[in-house]
Backbone as JSON Lines, residues from 0, in Angstrom:
{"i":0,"aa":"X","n":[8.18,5.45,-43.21],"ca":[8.41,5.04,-41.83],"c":[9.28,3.79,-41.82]}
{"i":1,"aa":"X","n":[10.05,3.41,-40.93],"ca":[11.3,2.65,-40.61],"c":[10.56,1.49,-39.96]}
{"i":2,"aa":"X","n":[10.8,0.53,-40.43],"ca":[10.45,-0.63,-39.81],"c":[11.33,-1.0,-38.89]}
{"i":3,"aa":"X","n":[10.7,-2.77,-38.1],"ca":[11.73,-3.35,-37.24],"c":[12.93,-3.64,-37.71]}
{"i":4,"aa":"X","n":[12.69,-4.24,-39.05],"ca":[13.76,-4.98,-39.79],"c":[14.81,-4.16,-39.94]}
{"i":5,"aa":"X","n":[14.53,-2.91,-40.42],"ca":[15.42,-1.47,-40.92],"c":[16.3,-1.5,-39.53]}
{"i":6,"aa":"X","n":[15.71,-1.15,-38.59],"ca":[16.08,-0.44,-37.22],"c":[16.79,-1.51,-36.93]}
{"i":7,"aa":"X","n":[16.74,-2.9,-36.74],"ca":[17.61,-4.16,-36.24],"c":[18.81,-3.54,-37.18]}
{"i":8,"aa":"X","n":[19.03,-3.57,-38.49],"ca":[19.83,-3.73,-38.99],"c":[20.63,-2.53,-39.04]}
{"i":9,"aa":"X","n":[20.26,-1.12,-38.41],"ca":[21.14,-0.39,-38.18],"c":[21.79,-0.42,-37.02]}
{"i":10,"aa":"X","n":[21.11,-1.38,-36.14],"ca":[21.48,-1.33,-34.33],"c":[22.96,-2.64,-34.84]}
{"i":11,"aa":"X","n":[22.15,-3.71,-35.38],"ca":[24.01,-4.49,-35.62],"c":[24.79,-3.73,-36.55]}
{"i":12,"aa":"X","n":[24.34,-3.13,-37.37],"ca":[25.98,-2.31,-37.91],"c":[26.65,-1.11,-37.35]}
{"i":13,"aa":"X","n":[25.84,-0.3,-36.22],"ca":[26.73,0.03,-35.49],"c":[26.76,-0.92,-34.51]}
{"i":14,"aa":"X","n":[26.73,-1.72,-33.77],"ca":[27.86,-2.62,-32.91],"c":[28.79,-3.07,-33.55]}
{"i":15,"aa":"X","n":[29.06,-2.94,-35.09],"ca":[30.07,-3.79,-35.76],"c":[30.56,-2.67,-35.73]}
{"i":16,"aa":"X","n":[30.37,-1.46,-35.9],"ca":[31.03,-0.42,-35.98],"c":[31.78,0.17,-35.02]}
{"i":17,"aa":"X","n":[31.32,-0.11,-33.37],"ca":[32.35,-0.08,-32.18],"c":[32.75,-0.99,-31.89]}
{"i":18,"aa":"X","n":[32.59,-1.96,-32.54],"ca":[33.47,-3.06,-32.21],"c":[34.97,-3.36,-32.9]}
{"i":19,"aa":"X","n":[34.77,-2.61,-34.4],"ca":[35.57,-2.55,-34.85],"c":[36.7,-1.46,-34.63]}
{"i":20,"aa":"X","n":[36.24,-0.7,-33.99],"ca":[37.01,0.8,-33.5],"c":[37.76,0.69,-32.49]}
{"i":21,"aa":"X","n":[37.62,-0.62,-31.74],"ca":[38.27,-0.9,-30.94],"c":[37.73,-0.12,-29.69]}
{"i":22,"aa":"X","n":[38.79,-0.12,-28.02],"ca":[38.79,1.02,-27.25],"c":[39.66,1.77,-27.62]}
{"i":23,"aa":"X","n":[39.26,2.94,-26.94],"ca":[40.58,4.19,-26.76],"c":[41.84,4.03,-26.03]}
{"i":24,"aa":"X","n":[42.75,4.2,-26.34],"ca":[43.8,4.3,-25.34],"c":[43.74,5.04,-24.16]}
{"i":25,"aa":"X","n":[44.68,4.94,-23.54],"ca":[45.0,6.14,-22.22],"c":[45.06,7.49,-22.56]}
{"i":26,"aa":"X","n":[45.81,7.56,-23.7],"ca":[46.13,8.44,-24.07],"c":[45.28,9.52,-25.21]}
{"i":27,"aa":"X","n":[44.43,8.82,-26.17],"ca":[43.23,8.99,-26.46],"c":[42.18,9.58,-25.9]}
{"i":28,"aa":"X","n":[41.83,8.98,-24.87],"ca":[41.09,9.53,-23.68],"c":[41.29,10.77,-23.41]}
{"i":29,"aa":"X","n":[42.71,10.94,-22.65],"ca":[42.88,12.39,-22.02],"c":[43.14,13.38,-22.98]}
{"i":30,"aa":"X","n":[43.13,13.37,-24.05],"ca":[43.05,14.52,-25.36],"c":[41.88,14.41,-25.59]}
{"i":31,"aa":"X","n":[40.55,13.75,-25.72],"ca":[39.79,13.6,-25.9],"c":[38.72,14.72,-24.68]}
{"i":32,"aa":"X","n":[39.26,14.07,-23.64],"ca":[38.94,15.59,-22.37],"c":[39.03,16.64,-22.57]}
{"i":33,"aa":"X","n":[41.02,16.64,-23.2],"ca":[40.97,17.93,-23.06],"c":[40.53,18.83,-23.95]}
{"i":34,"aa":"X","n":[39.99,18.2,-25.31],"ca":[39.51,19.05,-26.07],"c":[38.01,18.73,-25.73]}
{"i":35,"aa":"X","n":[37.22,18.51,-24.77],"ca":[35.8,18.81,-24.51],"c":[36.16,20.17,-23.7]}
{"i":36,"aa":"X","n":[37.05,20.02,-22.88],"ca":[37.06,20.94,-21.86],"c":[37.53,22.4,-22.25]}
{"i":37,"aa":"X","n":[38.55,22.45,-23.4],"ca":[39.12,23.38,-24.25],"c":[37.93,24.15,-25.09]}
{"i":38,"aa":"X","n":[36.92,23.48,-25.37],"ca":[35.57,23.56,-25.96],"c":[34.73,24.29,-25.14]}
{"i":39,"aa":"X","n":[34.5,24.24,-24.02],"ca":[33.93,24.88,-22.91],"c":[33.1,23.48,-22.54]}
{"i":40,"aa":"X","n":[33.38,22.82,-22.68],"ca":[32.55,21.42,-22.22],"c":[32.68,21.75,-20.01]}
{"i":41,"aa":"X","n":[31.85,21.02,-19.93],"ca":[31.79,21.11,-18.15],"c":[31.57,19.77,-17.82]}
{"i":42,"aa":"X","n":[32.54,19.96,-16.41],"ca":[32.32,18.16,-15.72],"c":[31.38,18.85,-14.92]}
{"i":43,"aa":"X","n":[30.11,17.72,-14.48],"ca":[29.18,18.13,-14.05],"c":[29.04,16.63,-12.32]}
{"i":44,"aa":"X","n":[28.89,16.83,-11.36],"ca":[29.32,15.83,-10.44],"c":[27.77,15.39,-9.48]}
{"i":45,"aa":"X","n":[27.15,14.85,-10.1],"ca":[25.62,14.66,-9.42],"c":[26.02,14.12,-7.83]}
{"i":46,"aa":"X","n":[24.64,14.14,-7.18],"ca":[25.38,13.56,-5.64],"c":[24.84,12.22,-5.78]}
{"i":47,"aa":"X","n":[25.6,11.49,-4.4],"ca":[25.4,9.86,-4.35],"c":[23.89,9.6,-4.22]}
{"i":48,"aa":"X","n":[23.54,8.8,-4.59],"ca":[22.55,8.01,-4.88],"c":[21.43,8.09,-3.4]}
{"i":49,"aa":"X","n":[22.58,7.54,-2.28],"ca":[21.77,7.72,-0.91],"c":[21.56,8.61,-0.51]}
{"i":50,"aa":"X","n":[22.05,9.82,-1.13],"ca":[21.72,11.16,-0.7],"c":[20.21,12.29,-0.93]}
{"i":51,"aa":"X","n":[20.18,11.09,-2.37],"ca":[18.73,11.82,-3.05],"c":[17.25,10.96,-2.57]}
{"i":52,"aa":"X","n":[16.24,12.17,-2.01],"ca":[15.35,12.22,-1.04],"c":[14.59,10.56,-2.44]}
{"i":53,"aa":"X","n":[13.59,9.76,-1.39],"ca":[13.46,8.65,-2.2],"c":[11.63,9.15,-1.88]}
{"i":54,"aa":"X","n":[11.14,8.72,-3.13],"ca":[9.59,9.18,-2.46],"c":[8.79,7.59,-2.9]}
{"i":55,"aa":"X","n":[7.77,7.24,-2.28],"ca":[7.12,6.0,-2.07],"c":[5.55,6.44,-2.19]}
{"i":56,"aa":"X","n":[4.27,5.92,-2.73],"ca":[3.09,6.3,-2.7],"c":[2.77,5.64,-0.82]}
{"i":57,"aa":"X","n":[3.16,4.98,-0.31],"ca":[2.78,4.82,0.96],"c":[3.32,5.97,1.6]}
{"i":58,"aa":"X","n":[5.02,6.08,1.59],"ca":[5.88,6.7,2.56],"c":[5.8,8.11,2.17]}
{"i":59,"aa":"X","n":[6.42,9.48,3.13],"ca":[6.66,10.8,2.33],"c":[7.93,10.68,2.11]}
{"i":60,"aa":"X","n":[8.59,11.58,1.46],"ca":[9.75,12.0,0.92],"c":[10.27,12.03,2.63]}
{"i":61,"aa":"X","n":[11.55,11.54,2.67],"ca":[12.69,12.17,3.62],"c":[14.11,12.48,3.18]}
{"i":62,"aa":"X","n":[14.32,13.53,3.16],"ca":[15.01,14.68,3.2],"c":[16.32,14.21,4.16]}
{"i":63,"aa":"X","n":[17.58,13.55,3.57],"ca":[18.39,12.89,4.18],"c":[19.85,13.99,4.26]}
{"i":64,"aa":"X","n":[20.05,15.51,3.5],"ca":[20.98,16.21,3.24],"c":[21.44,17.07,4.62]}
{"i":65,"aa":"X","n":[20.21,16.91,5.6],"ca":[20.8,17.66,6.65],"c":[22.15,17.05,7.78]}
């Protein structure tokens, strides 16, 4: 079993590890899409935040989509 010590020390060597990788370019990026999407990858588009019903142990759910 993996200790704290173990687990710390894999969590800073990958941050050294995206840190060192730098970001992606612009251009990086959009090949990067297009081979998720070439893949059968799917953009998936959840709805806004205020849209989804909020439930409370006092309050009931209201149903804001109509």
């Amino acid at each position: 079993m993996r200790n704290a010590t173990t687990r710390g020390h894999q969590r800073v060597a990958r941050i050294r590890r995206c840190q060192a990788a730098g970001q992606p370019s612009e251009e990086e990026i959009r090949h990067m899409v297009e081979q998720y999407l070439a893949h059968g990858g799917q953009v998936h588009v959840c709805a806004p935040a205020y849209v989804v019903p909020v439930q409370s142990a006092k309050v009931p759910a209201v149903d804001v989509r109509s």
